[in-house]
PLY file of the C-alpha trace (Angstrom):
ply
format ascii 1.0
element vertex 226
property float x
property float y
property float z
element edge 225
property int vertex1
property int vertex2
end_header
3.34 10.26 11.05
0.98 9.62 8.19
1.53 9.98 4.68
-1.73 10.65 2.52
-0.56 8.69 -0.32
-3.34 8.88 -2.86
-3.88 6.13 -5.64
-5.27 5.60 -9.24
-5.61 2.44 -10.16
-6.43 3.26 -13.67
-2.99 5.12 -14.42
-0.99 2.97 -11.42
0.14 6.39 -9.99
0.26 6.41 -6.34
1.07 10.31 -5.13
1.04 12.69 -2.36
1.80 16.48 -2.47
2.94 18.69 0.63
3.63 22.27 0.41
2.41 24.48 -2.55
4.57 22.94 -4.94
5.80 19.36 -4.19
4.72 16.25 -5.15
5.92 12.67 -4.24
4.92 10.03 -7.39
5.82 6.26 -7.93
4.68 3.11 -10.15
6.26 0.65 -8.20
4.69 0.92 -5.04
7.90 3.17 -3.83
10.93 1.54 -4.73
11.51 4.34 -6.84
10.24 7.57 -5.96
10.23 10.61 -8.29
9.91 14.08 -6.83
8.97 17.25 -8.01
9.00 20.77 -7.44
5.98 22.96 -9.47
6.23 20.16 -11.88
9.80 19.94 -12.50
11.78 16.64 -11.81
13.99 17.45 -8.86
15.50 13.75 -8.14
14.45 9.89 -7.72
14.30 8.48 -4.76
15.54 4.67 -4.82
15.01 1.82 -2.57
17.62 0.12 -5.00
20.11 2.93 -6.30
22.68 0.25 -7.53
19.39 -0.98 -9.68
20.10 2.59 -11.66
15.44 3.12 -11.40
14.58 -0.19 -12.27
12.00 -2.03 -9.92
12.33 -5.41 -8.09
9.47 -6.81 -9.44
8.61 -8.84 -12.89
6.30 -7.40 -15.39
3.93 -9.63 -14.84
3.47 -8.20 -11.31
4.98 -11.03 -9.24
7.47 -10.62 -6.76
11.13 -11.82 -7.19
12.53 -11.08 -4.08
14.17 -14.42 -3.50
16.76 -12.80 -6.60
17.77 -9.83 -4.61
20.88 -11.90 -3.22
21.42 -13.01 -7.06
21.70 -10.00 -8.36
23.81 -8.35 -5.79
21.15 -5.72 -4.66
22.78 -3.91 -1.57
19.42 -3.61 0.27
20.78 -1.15 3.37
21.12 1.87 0.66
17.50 2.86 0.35
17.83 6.46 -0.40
14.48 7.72 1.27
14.77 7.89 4.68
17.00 10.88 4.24
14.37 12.51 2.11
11.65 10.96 4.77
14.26 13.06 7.61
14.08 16.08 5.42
9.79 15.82 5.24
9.63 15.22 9.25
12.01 18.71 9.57
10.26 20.74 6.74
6.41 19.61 6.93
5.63 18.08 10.35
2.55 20.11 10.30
1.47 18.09 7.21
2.48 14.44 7.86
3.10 14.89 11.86
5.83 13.44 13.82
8.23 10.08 13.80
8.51 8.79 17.51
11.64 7.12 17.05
11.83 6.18 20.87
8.02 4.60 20.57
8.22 1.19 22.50
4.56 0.33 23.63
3.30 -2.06 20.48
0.76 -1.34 18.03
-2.84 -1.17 17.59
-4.44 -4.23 15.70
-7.75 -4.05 13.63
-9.91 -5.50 16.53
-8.15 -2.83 18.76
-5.68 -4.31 20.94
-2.16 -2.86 21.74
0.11 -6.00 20.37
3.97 -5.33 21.12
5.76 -7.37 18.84
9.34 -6.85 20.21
10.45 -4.98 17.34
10.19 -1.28 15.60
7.78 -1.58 12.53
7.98 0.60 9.45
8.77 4.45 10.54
6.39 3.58 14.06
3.04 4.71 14.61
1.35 7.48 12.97
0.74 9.38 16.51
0.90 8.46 20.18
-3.33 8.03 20.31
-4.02 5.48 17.87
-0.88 3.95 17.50
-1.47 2.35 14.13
1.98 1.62 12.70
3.23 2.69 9.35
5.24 1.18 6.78
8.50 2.79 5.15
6.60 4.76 2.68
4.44 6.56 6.03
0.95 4.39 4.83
-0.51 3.15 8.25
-1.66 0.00 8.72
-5.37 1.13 8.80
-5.30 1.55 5.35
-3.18 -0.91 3.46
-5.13 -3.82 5.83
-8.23 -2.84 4.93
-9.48 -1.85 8.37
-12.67 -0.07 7.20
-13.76 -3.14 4.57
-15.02 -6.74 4.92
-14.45 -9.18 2.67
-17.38 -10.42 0.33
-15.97 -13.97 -1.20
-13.11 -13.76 -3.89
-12.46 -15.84 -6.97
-9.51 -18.43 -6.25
-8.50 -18.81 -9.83
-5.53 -16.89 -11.45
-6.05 -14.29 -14.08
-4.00 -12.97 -16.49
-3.56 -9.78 -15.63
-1.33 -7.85 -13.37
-2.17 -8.01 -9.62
-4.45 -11.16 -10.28
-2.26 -14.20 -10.03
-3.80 -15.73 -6.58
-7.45 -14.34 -8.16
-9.73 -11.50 -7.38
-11.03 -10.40 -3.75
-14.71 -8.62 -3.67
-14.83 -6.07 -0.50
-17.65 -3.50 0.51
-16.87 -0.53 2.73
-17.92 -0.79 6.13
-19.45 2.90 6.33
-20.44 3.60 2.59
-21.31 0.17 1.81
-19.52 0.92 -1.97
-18.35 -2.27 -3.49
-14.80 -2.76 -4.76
-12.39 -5.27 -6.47
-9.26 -5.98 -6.25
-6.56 -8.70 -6.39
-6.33 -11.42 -3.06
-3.48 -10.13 -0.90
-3.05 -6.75 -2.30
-3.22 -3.56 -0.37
-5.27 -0.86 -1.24
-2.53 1.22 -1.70
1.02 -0.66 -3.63
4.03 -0.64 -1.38
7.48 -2.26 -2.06
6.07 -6.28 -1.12
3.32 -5.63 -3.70
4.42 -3.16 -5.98
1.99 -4.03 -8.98
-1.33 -4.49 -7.39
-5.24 -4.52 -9.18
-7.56 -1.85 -8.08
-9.07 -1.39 -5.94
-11.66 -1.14 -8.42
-15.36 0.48 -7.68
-18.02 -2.43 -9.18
-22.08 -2.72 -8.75
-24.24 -4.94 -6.58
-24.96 -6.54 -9.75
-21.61 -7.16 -10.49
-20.46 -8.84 -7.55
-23.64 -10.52 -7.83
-22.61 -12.16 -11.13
-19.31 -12.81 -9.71
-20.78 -14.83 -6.89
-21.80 -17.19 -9.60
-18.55 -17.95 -11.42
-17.09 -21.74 -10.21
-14.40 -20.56 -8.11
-15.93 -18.38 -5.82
-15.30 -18.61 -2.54
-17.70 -17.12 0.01
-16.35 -15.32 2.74
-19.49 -16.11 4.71
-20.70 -12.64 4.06
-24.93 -12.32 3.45
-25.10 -10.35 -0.37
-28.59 -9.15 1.05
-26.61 -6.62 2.93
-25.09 -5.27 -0.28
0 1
1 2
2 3
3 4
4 5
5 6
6 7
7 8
8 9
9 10
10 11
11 12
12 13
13 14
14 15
15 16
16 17
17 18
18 19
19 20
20 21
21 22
22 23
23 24
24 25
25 26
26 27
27 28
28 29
29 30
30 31
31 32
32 33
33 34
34 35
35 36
36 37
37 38
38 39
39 40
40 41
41 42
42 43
43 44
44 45
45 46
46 47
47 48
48 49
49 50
50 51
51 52
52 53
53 54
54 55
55 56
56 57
57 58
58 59
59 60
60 61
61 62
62 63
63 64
64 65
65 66
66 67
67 68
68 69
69 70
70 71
71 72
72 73
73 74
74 75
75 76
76 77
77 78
78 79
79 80
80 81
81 82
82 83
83 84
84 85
85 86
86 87
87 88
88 89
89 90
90 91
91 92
92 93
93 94
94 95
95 96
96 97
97 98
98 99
99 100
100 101
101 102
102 103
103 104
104 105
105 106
106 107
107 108
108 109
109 110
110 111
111 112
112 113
113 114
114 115
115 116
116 117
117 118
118 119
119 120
120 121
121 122
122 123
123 124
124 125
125 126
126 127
127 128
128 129
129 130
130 131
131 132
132 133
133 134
134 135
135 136
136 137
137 138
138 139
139 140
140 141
141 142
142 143
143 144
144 145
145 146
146 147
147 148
148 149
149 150
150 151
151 152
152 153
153 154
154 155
155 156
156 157
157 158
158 159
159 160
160 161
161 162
162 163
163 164
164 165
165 166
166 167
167 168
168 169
169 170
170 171
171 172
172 173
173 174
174 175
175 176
176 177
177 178
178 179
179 180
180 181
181 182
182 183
183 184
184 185
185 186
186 187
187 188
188 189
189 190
190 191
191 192
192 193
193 194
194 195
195 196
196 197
197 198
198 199
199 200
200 201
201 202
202 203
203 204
204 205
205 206
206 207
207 208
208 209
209 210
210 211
211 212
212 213
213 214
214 215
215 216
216 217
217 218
218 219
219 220
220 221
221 222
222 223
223 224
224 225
């Protein structure tokens, strides 16, 4: 199974669309999951239903997870793996298969089959690569950063959201386009990093500037490659 969530970092709409007319959107990296049919609201889709749509996250982008118990947040009613079930049965041929009996670990970024005693996500997203996928169907290829290396980063917060451990500097392995976006975050948001900067397309020259500010931190990467 794969999902092809798509995401814009200027609007903070992550999306995908099967079909002729549905379409899957959130803001808060899937926590709460509004779906519609040729652009009608059918229903939200809530990690938290008892949270009545509101996100477990502060405004300022950081997490608050360690107030779930606080608030009394029954985590075990997450509404969409019924609607996930209801995908697999109407659009297999769009996002493929679950493989709920899967045992045989998962791929890694240098290419090894790890198995880490335990199911991950919704499994892999097929029986070839076996890259797992989290509970929103993004495999791991994507929201690790697979296809990137890392340039240096800036270890200095910034007040914005998605930048409170700093920004991380990352060219594409194949297109060698440049991008920016918060240390730690995922390309895509997901429900651990629900407010996330970016990734943001920059210049050489940019990056080049950035290299200069007092807290960067080299990644060991050689700039004449940029």
């Amino acid at each position: 199974m794969n999902i092809d969530w798509q995401y814009d970092p200027a609007t903070r709409v992550m999306h995908f669309t099967v079909g002729d007319n549905l379409r899957y959107e959130s803001v808060d990296g899937g926590q709460n999951i509004k779906k519609y049919n040729n652009g009608e609201l059918v229903k939200t889709i809530s990690k938290y239903p008892t949270m009545n749509g509101e996100s477990i996250l502060n405004m300022d982008g950081t997490r608050i997870w360690e107030k779930v118990k606080e608030l009394n947040i029954d985590e075990t009613l997450d509404e969409w793996p019924v609607e996930l079930e209801w995908l697999l049965e109407n659009h297999s041929d769009e996002i493929g298969e679950m493989y709920t009996n899967y045992v045989d670990g998962y791929k890694t970024r240098d290419g090894l089959i790890v198995d880490q005693g335990k199911w991950r996500g919704t499994g892999v997203n097929n029986l070839t690569d076996k890259i797992s996928t989290n509970r929103i169907g993004i495999p791991a290829s994507v929201q690790e950063w697979w296809d990137y290396e890392d340039i240096g980063r800036i270890d200095k917060a910034f007040d914005e959201p998605g930048l409170s451990k700093g920004k991380l500097y990352k060219v594409h392995t194949e297109t060698g386009k440049i991008y920016v976006t918060g240390t730690e975050n995922p390309p895509i948001p997901c429900c651990a990093y629900p407010i996330t900067y970016g990734p943001i397309e920059i210049t050489k020259e940019e990056v080049l500037e950035a290299s200069e500010h007092p807290n960067w931190c080299s990644s060991g990467y050689d700039l004449n490659r940029l």
